[in-house]
DOVO-879272 format. One line per 4 residues: their letters; for each residue x, y, z of C-alpha. Coordinates in steps of 0.02 Angstrom, whole numbers, plus 50000, padded with zeros to 5 digits. Each point is the difference from the previous one (the first is absolute). Layout:
! DOVO-879272
a> X Y Z  ...
***
This chain:
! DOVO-879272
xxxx> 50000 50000 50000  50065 50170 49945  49906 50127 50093  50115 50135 49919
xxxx> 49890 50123 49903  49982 50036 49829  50039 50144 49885  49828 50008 49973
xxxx> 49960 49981 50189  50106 50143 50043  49930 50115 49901  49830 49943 50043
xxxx> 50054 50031 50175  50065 50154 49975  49844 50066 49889  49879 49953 50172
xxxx> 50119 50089 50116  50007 50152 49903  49803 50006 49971  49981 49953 50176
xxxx> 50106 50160 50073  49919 50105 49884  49816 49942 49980  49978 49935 50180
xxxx> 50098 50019 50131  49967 50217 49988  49829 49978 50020  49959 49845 50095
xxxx> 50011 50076 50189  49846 50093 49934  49910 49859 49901  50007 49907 50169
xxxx> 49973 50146 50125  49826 50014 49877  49963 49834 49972  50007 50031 49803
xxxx> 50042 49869 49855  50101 50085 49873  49930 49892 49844  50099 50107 49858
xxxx> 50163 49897 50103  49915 49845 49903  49980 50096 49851  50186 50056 50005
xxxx> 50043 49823 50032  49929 49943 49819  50084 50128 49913  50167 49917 50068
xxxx> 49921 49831 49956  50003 49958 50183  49828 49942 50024  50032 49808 49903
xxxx> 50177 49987 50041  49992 49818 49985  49866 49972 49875  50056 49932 49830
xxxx> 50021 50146 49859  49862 49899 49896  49882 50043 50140  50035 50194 50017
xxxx> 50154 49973 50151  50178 50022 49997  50038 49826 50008  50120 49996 50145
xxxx> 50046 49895 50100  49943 49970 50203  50137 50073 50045  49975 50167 49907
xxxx> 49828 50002 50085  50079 49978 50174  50100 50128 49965  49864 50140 49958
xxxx> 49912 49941 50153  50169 50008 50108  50025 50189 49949  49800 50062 50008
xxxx> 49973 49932 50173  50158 50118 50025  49911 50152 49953  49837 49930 50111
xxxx> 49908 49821 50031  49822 50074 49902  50103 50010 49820  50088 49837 50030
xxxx> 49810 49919 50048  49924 50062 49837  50140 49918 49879  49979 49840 50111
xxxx> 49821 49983 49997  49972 50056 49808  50146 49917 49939  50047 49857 50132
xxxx> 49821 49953 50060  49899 50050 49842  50088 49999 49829  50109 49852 50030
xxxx> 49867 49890 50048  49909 50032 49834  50157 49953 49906  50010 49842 50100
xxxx> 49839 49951 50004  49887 50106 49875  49948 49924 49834  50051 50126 49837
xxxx> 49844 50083 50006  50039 50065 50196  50182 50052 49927  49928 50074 49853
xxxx> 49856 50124 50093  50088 50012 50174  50176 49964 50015  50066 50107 49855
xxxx> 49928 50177 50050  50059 49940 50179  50160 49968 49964  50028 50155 49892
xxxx> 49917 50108 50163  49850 50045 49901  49885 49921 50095  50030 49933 50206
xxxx> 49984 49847 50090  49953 49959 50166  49959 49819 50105  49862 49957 50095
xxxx> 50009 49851 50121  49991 50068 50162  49823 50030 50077  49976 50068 50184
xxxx> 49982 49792 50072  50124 49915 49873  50171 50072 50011  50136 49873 50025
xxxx> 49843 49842 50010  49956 50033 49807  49906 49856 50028  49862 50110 50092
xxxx> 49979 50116 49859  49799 50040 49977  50009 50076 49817  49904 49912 49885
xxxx> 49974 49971 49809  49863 49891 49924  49992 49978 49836  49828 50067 49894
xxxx> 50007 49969 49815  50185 50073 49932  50022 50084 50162  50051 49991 50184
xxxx> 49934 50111 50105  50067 50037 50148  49986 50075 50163  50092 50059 50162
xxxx> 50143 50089 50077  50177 50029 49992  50101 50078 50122  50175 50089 50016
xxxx> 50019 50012 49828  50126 50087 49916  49986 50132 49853  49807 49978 50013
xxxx> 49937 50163 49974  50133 50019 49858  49985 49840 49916  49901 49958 49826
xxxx> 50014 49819 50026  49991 49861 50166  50063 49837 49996  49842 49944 50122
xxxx> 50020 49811 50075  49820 49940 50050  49909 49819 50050  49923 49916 49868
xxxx> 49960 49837 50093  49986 50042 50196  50018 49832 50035  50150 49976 49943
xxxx> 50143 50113 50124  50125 50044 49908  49969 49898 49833  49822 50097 49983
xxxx> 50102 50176 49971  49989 50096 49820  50102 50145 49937  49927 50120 49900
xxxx> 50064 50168 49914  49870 50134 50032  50012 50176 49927  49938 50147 50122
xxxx> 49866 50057 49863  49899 49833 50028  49846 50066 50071  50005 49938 50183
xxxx> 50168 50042 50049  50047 50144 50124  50151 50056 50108  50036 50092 50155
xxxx> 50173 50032 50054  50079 49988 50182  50021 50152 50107  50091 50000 50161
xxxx> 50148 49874 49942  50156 49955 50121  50102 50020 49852  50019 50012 49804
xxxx> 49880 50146 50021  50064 50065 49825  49905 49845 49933  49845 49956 49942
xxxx> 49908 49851 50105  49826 49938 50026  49857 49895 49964  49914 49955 49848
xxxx> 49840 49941 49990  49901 49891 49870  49798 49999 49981  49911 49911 49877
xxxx> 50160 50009 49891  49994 49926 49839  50167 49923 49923  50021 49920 49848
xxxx> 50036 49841 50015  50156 50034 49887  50056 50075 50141  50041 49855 50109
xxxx> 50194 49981 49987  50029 49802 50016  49888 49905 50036  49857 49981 50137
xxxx> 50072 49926 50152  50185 50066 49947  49974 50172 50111  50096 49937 50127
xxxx> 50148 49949 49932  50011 50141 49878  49997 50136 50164  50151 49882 50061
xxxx> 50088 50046 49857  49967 50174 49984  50048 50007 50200  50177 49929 49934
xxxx> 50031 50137 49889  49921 50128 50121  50101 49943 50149  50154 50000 49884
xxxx> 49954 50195 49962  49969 50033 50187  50188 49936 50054  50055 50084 49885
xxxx> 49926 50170 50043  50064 49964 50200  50156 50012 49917  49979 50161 49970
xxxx> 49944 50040 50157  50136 49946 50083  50122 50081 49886  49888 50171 50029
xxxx> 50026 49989 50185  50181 49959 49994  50021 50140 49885  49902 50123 50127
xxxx> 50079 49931 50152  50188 50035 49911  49953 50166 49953  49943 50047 50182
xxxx> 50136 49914 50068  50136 50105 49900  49877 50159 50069  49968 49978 50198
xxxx> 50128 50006 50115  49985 49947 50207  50122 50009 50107  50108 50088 49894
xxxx> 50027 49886 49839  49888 49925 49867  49873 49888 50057  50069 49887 49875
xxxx> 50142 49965 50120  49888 49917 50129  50024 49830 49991  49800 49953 50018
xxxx> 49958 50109 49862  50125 49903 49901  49927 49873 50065  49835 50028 49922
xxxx> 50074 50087 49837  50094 49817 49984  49845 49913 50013  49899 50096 49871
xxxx> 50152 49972 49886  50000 49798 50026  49826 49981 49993  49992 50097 49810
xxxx> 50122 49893 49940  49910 49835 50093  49844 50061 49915  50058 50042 49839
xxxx> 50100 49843 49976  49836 49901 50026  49890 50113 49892  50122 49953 49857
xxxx> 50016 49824 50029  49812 49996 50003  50011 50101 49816  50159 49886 49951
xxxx> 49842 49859 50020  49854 50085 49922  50122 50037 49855  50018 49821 49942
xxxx> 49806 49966 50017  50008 49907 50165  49895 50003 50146  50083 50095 50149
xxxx> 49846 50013 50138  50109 49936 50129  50146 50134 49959  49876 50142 49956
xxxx> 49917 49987 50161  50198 49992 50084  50028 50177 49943  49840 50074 50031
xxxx> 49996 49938 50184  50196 50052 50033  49991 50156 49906  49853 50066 50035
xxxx> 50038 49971 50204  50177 50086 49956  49928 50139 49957  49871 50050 50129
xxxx> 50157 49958 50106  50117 50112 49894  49854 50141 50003  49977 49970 50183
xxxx> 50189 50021 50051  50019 50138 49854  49879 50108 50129  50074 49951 50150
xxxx> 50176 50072 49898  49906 50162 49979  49939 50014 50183  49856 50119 50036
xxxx> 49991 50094 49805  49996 49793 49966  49814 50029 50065  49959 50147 49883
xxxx> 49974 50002 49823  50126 50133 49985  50096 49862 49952  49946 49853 49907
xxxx> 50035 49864 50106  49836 49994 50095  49899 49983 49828  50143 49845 49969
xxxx> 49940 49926 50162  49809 50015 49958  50017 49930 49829  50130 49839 50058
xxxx> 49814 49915 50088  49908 49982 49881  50122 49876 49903  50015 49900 50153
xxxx> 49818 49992 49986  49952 49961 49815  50017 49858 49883  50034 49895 50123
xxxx> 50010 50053 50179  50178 49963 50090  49931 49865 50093  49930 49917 49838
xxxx> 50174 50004 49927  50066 49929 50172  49890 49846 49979  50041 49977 49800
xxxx> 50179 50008 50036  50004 49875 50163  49875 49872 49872  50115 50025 49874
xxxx> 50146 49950 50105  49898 49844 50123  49936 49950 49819  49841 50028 50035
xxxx> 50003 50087 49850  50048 49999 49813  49932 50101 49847  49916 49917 49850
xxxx> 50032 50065 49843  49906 50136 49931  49947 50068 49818  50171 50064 49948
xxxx> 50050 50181 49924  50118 49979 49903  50150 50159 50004  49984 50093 49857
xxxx> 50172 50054 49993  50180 49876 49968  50078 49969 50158  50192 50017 50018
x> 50102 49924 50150
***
C-alpha cells in the first residue's frame, strides 16, 4: 500500500484548501452564530467539480478515486463540520448508492445532474423510533398499480430543506424485519412531501437538519432502486461510503484544532515563556498530532480497499470510531489549550468542540462501532459480499 499522494491528489488538495480559506472559513463564525446554511458553498463546489468526486466521468463526476474524495472531505470539515456533512450525505450517502445499486434509468434521471451539482441529494433512514434498530423503522410503501405510495417520517436528515431528491428506505412487508425494507428515490416536488429544519442544534449550526415527512406520496414504481426487500442491505452500503466520508472529515477536525492550538500556543505566554513550553500542553499538542496521523492512515487504508472494489465494513467502521473519538478529544483538549477565550467564540475552538458530537453520534453511534469491531475480532462476525462497484479509474501500486 502506497498511501503517498498523487499529482493529481495534491492539487486536488490544494484547490479545497484554498476555496476553503477563502469561501468558508471568513464567514462561518457567522453562519453558525445564525444558524444559516450557505447553499451557494454547494453551488461553488460544482463549479470545481467537487460535488461527484468519485463518480465515473460517463455519469457527470470526476472519476476519482476514494481517496480523492477523502481528501475533499479531510479539508472541508477543516473549514467547518456543516460543509463536510453536505458532500458526505449528497455524494457518500446519496449519489454513490445509485451508482451501486441504481438501474440506468436512476443514473440517467438522478445521478448525472447529482453528480455534476445541478441537482442535490439527501438520505432518509432515520425516523424519530428507528435510529441505530433500522429494523423498527414505521415508513411504509405499498404498491397500487405502477406505484408505491408511501407514508411516514424521517428524522435528522441532512440537506432536507435543500435537497431535490431523497433516497427514502421504507417497509414493504412488515413482517419481515429487516428483509421487508425498500429503498426508494423520491423527488421533493412529489405531492406529499414536506420539510422542517432543526433549530436549537448542539453543533453544526451552519447546517441544514430536520425532518421530512411523506403523506399519501405517490412514487413511481421506477423509483424503487433494487429490488423490494433489498432496502436494507443497500443503506449498509451507502453507510460504508458515508462512514468512510465522516472519518475522513474528523481528519480535518483534528488537523483544524492542532492548527489553532499551535497558533495560540506560539501567541500566549504564562509564567513568562510560551505556553508551548509547558510540557502538558505538549502533551496535548502531541496527542492531536498522533491521533491525525492514526486517523488518516486508517481513512486511506479503508480507500486503498474501496479502490480495488472490495468490501471494507469492518475497516470503514475502524476509522470512523477512532477518528471520529480523536477528534472530539483533539477539539476538547484544543479548548482546554486556549483556557477561558477556549469558551468563547472569539476563537473558533468552541464551535470545533460543538461540531466533534455529532460524528460520535451518527452513522453509527461509538458504541455500535465498539460492538462491530469486538464481533469482528471474537468472530462473531464476518461480511458477505455485496453488489460490487467497480473503480472507475486504473489503479497503480
Amino acid at each position: 500500500m502506497n498511501f503517498a499522494l498523487t499529482e493529481e491528489q495534491e492539487a486536488v488538495k490544494k484547490l479545497v484548501r484554498t476555496f476553503v480559506d477563502r469561501e468558508i472559513i471568513p464567514f462561518i463564525q457567522e453562519w453558525d452564530a445564525t444558524g444559516h446554511f450557505e447553499v451557494e458553498i454547494m453551488k461553488r463546489l460544482a463549479d470545481l467539480q467537487l460535488m461527484g468526486v468519485c463518480i465515473p466521468e460517463e455519469y457527470g463526476g470526476s472519476g476519482m478515486d476514494y481517496n480523492t474524495l477523502a481528501i475533499v472531505c479531510d479539508e472541508l470539515e477543516r473549514g467547518d463540520t456543516a460543509f463536510r456533512t453536505a458532500v458526505s450525505v449528497h455524494t457518500g450517502l446519496n449519489s454513490m448508492t445509485l451508482l451501486q445499486w441504481g438501474d440506468e434509468f436512476h443514473k440517467q434521471k438522478y445521478l448525472i445532474p447529482q453528480a455534476r451539482g445541478e441537482k442535490i441529494g439527501a438520505f432518509g433512514l432515520t425516523e424519530p423510533n428507528a435510529g441505530s434498530d433500522v429494523a423498527a423503522m414505521q415508513t411504509t410503501a405499498r404498491r397500487v398499480g405502477n406505484d408505491y405510495i408511501i407514508n411516514g417520517s424521517k428524522t435528522w436528515i441532512s440537506l432536507c430543506d435543500v435537497a431535490d431528491h431523497f433516497l427514502i428506505f421504507a417497509k414493504t412487508d412488515k413482517d419481515k424485519g429487516h428483509h421487508g425494507i425498500s429503498c426508494f428515490i423520491v423527488e421533493r416536488t412529489f405531492p406529499g412531501v414536506t420539510t422542517r429544519g432543526f433549530k436549537g442544534k448542539l453543533g453544526i449550526r451552519a447546517g441544514n437538519t430536520g425532518e421530512v415527512f411523506l403523506e399519501e406520496v405517490r412514487v413511481p414504481a421506477e423509483n424503487l432502486v433494487g429490488q423490494e426487500g433489498e432496502g436494507f442491505k443497500i443503506a449498509m452500503s451507502a453507510l460504508d461510503n458515508g462512514r468512510f466520508t465522516v472519518a475522513a472529515g474528523a481528519c480535518g477536525l483534528i488537523e483544524a484544532s492542532l492548527e489553532a492550538s499551535l497558533k495560540y500556543c506560539h501567541e500566549r505566554k504564562t509564567f513568562g515563556k510560551e505556553i508551548g513550553r509547558h510540557q502538558l500542553v505538549q502533551q496535548m499538542i502531541a496527542k492531536m498530532s498522533a491521533n491525525l496521523e492514526i486517523s488518516r492512515l486508517l481513512v486511506y487504508r479503508a480507500g486503498w480497499l474501496k479502490n480495488q472494489g472490495k468490501r471494507s465494513t469492518k475497516e470503514t467502521s475502524l476509522a470512523k470510531w477512532i477518528a471520529c473519538d480523536a477528534a472530539f478529544e483533539a477539539a476538547n483538549d484544543a479548548v482546554q489549550v486556549h483556557g477561558a477565550y477556549g469558551y468563547s467564540n472569539e476563537y473558533p475552538v468552541e464551535r470545533f468542540l460543538r461540531n466533534a458530537k455529532a460524528p460520535v453520534i451518527y452513522e453509527g453511534t461509538r458504541e455500535i462501532h465498539t460492538i462491530m469491531q469486538a464481533e469482528y475480532a471474537l468472530g462473531y462476525r464476518q461480511d458477505k459480499p455485496l453488489r460490487q462497484m467497480l473503480p472507475a479509474w486504473s489503479l497503480t501500486d
